[in-house]
ZADO-1210 file (C-alpha; in nm, 4 decimals, padded with zeros to 6 digits):
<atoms>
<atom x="00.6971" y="00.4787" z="01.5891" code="UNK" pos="1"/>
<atom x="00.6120" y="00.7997" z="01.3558" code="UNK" pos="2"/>
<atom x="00.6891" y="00.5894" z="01.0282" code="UNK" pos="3"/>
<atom x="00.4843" y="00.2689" z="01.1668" code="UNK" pos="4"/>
<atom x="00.1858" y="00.5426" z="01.2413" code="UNK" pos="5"/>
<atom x="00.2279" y="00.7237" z="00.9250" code="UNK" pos="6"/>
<atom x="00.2665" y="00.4120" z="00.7469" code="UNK" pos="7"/>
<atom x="-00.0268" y="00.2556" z="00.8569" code="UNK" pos="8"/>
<atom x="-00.2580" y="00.5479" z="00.7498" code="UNK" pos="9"/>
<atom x="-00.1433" y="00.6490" z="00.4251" code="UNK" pos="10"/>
<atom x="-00.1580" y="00.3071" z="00.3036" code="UNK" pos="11"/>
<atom x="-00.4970" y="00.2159" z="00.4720" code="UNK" pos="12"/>
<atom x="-00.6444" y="00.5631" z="00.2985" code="UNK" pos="13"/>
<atom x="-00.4249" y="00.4562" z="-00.0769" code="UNK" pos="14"/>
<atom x="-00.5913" y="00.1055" z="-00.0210" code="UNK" pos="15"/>
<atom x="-00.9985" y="00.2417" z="-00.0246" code="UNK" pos="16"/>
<atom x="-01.1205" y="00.1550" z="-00.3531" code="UNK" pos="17"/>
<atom x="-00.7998" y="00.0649" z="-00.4684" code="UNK" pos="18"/>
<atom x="-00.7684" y="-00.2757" z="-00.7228" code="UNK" pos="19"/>
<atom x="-00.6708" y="-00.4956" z="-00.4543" code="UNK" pos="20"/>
<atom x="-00.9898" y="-00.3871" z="-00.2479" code="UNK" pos="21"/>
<atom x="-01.1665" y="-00.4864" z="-00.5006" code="UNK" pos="22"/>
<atom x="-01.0205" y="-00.8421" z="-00.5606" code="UNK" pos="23"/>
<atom x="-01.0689" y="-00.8752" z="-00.1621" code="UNK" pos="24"/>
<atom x="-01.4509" y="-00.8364" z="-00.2586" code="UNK" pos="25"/>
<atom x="-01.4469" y="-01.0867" z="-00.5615" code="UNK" pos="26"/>
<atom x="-01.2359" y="-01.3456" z="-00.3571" code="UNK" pos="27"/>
<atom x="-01.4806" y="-01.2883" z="-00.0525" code="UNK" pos="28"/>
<atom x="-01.8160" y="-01.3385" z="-00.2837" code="UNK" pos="29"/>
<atom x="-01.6792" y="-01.6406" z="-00.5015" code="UNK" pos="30"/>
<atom x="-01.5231" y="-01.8322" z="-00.1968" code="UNK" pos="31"/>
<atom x="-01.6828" y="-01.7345" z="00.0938" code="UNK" pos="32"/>
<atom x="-01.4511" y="-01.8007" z="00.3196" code="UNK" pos="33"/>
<atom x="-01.3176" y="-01.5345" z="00.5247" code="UNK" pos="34"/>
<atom x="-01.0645" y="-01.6817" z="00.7155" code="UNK" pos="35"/>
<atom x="-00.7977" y="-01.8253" z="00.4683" code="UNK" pos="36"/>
<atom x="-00.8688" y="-01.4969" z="00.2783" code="UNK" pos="37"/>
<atom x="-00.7496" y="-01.3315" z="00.5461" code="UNK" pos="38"/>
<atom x="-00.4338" y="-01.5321" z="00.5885" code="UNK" pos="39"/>
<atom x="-00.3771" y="-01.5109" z="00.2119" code="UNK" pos="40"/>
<atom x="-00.3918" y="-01.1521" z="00.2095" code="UNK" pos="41"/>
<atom x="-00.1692" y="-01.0850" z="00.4743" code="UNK" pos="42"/>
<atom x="00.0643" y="-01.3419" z="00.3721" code="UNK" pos="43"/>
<atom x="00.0983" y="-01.1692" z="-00.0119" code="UNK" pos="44"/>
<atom x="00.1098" y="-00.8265" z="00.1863" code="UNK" pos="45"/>
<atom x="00.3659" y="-00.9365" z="00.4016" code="UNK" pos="46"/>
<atom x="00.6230" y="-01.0496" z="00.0903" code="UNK" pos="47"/>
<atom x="00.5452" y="-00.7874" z="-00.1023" code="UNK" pos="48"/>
<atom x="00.6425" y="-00.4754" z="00.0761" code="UNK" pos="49"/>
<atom x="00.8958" y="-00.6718" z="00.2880" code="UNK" pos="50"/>
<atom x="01.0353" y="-00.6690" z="-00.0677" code="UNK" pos="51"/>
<atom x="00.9390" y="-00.2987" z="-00.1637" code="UNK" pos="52"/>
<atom x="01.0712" y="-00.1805" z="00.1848" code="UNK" pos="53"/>
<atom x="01.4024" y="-00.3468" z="00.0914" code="UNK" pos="54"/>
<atom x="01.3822" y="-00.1837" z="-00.2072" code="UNK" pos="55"/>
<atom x="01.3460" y="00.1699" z="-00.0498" code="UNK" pos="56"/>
<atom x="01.5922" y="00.0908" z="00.2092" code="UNK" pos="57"/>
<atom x="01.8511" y="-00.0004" z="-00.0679" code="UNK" pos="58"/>
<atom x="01.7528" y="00.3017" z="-00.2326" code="UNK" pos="59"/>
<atom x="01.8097" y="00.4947" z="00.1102" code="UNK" pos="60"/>
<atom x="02.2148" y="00.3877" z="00.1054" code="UNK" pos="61"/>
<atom x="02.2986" y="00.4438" z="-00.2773" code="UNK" pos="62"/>
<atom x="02.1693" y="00.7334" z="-00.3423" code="UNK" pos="63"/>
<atom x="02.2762" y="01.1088" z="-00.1115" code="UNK" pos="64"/>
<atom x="02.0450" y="01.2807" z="00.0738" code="UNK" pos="65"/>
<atom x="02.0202" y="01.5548" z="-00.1317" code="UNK" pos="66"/>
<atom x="01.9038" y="01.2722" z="-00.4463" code="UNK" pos="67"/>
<atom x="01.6916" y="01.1306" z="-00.1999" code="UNK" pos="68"/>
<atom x="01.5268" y="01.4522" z="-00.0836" code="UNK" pos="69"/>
<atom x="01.4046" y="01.5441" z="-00.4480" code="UNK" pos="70"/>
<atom x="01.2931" y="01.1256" z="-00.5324" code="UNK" pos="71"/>
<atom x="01.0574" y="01.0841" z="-00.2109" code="UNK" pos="72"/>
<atom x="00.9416" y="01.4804" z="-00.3152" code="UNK" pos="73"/>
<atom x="00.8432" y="01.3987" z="-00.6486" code="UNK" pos="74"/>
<atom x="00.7577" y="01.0686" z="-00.5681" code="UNK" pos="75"/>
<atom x="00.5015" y="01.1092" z="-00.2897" code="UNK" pos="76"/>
<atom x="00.3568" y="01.4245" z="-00.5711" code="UNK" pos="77"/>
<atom x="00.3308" y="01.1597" z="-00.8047" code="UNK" pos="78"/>
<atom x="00.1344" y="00.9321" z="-00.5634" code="UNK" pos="79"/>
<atom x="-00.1274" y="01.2499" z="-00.4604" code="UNK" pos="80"/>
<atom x="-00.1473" y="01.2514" z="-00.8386" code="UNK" pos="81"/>
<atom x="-00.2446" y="00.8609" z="-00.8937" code="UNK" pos="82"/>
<atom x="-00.4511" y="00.9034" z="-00.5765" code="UNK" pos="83"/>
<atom x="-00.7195" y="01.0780" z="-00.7902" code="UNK" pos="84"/>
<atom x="-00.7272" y="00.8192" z="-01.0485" code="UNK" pos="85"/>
<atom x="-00.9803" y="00.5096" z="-00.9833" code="UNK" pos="86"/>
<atom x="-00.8654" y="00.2308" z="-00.9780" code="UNK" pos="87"/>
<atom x="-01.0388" y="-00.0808" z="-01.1718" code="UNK" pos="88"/>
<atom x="-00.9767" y="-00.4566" z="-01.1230" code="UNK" pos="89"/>
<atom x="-00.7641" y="-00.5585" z="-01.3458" code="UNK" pos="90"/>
<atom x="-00.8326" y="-00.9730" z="-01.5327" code="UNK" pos="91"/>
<atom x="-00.4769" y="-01.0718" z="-01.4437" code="UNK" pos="92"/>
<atom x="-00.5604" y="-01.0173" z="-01.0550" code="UNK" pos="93"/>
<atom x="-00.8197" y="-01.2424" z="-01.0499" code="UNK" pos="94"/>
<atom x="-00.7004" y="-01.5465" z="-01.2535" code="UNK" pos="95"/>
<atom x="-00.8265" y="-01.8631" z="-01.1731" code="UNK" pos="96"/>
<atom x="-00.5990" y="-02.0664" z="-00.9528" code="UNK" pos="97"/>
<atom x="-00.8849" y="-02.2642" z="-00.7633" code="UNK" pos="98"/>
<atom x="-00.6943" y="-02.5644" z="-00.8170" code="UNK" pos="99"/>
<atom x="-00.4062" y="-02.3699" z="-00.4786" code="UNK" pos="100"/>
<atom x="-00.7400" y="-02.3908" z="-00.2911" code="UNK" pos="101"/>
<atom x="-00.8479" y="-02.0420" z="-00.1232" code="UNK" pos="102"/>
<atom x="-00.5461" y="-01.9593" z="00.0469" code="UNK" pos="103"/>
<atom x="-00.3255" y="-02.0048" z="-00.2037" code="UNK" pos="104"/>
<atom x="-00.4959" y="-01.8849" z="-00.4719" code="UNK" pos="105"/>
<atom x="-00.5222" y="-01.5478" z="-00.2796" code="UNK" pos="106"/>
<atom x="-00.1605" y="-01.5060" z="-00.1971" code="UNK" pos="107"/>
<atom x="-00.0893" y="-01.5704" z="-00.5454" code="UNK" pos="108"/>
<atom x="-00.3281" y="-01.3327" z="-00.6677" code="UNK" pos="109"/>
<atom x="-00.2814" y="-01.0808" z="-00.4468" code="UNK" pos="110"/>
<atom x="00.0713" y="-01.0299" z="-00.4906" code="UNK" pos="111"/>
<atom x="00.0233" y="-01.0350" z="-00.8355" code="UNK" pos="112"/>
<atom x="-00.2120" y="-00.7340" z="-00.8191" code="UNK" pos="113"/>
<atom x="00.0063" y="-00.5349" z="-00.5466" code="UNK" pos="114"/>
<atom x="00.3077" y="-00.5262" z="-00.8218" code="UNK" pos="115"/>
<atom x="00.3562" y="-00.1526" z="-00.9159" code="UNK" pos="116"/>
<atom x="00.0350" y="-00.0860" z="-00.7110" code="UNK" pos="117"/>
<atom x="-00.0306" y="00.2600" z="-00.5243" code="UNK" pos="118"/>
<atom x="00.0631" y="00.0900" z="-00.2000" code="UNK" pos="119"/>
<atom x="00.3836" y="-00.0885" z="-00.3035" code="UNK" pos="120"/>
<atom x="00.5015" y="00.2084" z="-00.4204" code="UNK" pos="121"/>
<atom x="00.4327" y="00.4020" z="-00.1049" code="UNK" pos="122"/>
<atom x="00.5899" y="00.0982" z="00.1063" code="UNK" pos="123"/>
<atom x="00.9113" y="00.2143" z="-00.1279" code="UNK" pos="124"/>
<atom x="00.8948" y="00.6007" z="-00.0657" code="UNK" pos="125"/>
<atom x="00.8300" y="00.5441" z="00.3014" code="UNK" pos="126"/>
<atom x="01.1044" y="00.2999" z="00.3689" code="UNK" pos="127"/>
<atom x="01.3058" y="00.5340" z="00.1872" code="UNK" pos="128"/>
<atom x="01.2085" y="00.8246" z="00.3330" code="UNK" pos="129"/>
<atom x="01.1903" y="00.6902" z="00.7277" code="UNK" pos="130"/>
<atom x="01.5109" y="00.4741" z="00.7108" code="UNK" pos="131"/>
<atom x="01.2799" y="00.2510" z="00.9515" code="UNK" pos="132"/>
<atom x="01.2200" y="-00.0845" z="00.7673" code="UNK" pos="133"/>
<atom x="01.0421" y="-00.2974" z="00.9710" code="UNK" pos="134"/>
<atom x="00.7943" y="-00.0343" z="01.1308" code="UNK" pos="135"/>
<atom x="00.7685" y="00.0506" z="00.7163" code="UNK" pos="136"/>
<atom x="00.6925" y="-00.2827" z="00.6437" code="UNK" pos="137"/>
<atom x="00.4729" y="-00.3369" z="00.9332" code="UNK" pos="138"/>
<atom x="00.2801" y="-00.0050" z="00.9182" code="UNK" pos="139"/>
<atom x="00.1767" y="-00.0916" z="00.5372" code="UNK" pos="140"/>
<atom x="00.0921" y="-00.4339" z="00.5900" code="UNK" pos="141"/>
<atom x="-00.1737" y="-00.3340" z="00.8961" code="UNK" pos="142"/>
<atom x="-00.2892" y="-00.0393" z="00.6631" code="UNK" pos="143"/>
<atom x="-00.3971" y="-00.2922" z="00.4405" code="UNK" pos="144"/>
<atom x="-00.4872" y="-00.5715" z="00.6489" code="UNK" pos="145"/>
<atom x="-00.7382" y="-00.2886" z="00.8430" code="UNK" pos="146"/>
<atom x="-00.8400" y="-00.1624" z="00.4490" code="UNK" pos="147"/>
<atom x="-00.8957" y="-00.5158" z="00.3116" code="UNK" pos="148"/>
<atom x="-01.0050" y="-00.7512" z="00.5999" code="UNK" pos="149"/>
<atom x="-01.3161" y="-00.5962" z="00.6515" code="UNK" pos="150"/>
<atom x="-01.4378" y="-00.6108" z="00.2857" code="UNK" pos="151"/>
<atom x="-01.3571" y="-00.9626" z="00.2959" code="UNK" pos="152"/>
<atom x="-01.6198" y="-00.9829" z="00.6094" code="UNK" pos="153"/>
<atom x="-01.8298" y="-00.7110" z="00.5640" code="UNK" pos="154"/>
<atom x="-01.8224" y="-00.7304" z="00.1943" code="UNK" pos="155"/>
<atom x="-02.0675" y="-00.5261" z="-00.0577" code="UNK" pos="156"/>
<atom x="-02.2495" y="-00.3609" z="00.2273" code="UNK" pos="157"/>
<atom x="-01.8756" y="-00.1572" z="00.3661" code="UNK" pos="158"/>
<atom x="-01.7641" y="-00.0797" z="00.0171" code="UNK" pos="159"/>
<atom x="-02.1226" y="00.0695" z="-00.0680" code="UNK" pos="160"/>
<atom x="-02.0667" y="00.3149" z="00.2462" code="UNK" pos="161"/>
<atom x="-01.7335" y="00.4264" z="00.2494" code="UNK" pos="162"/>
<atom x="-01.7075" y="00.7387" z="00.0308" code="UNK" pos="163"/>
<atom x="-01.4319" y="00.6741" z="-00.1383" code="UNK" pos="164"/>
<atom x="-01.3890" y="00.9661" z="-00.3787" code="UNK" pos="165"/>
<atom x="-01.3216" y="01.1806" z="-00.0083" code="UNK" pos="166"/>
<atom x="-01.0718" y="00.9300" z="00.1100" code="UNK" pos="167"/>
<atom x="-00.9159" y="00.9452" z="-00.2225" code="UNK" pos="168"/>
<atom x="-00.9011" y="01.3240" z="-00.1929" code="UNK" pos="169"/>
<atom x="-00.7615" y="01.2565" z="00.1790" code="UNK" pos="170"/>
<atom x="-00.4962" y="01.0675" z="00.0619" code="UNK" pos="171"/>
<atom x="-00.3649" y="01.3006" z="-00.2024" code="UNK" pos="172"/>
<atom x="-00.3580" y="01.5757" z="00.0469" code="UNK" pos="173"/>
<atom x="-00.1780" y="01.3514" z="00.2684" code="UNK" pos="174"/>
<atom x="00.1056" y="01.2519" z="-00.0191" code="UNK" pos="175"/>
<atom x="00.1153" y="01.5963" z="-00.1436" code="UNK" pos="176"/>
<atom x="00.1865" y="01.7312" z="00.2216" code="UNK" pos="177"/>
<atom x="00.4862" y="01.4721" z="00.2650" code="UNK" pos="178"/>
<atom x="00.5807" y="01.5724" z="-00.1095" code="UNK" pos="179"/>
<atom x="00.6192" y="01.8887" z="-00.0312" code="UNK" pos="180"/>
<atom x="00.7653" y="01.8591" z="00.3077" code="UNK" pos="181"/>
<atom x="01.0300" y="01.6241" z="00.1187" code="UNK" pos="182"/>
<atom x="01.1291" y="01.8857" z="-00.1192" code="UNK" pos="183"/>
<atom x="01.1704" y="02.1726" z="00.1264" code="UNK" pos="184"/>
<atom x="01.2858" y="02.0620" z="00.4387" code="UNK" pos="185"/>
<atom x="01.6418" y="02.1458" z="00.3755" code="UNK" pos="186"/>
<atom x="01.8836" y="01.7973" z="00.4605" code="UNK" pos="187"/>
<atom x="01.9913" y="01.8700" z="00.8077" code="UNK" pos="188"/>
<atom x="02.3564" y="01.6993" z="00.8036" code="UNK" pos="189"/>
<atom x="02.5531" y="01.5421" z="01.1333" code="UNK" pos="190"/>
<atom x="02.8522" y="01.7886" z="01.2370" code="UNK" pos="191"/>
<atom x="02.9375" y="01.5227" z="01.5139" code="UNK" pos="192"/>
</atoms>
């Protein structure tokens, strides 16, 4: 339960003001229809770190602990380091695809915007790191589900209130804690 906890919060605290918070708010405001954003968001969510948390399991079994140990280290540094860096929408995420109707034109483009994003790459390092996969995969998707859902409903007036240059900061504590944990909690081996 620890990785579907953790997972949850780090990636609902990467997700404020993050790229694909942002397309949640340009979807919501040129569709206006909450519901099959929704469904369109979680759906993209859902394939895309069920993929990443394959990828960090995969990583998990090919690589020793003591590898391992030093990649989730450096990589959860490297994520309190991106944590500080805003995050703009980019033109690819928002193509226009109004022709898959709402739902489908969010699925497609928000897994195109969650490839190599902050969150995708903390679905990796956590299924990596807890050797849990489906609590991983579960605990990012309702991070952002609970990060983006509301924008979708709530819109301009949430974004405008939620201090996002704090939560930022929160989150790179947060990834730099687990970093450092990573690299110097020595790999306890079984003796069984």
């Amino acid at each position: 339960m620890e990785a579907f906890f953790v997972s949850t919060a780090i990636v609902a605290l990467a997700e404020m003001g993050d790229k694909t918070q942002l397309l949640a708010l340009v979807l919501a405001a040129r569709f206006r229809k909450p519901w099959p954003i929704v469904m369109g968001i979680l759906v993209a969510t859902l394939v895309n770190h069920a993929l990443a948390g394959a990828v960090g399991s995969w990583l998990t079994q090919m690589a020793g602990p003591d590898v391992m140990r030093w990649v989730l280290g450096l990589s959860f540094i490297a994520m309190a380091v991106w944590m500080l860096i805003p995050d703009k929408l980019d033109d690819e995420g928002s193509s226009d695809h109004s022709h898959w109707g709402v739902f489908g034109s969010t699925v497609v483009a928000f897994f195109l915007a969650e490839m190599g994003d902050k969150t995708q790459i903390a679905t990796v390092a956590l299924a990596a790191k807890y050797q849990a996969y489906v609590w991983v995969v579960a605990g990012t998707t309702l991070g952002m589900m609970l990060a983006n859902a509301p924008v979708v409903w709530l819109g301009d007036k949430l974004v405008k209130r939620v201090p996002v240059r704090t939560v930022h900061m929160v989150s790179a504590v947060i990834f730099l804690v687990l970093g450092l944990l990573a690299l110097f909690t020595p790999v306890v081996n079984d003796l069984a």
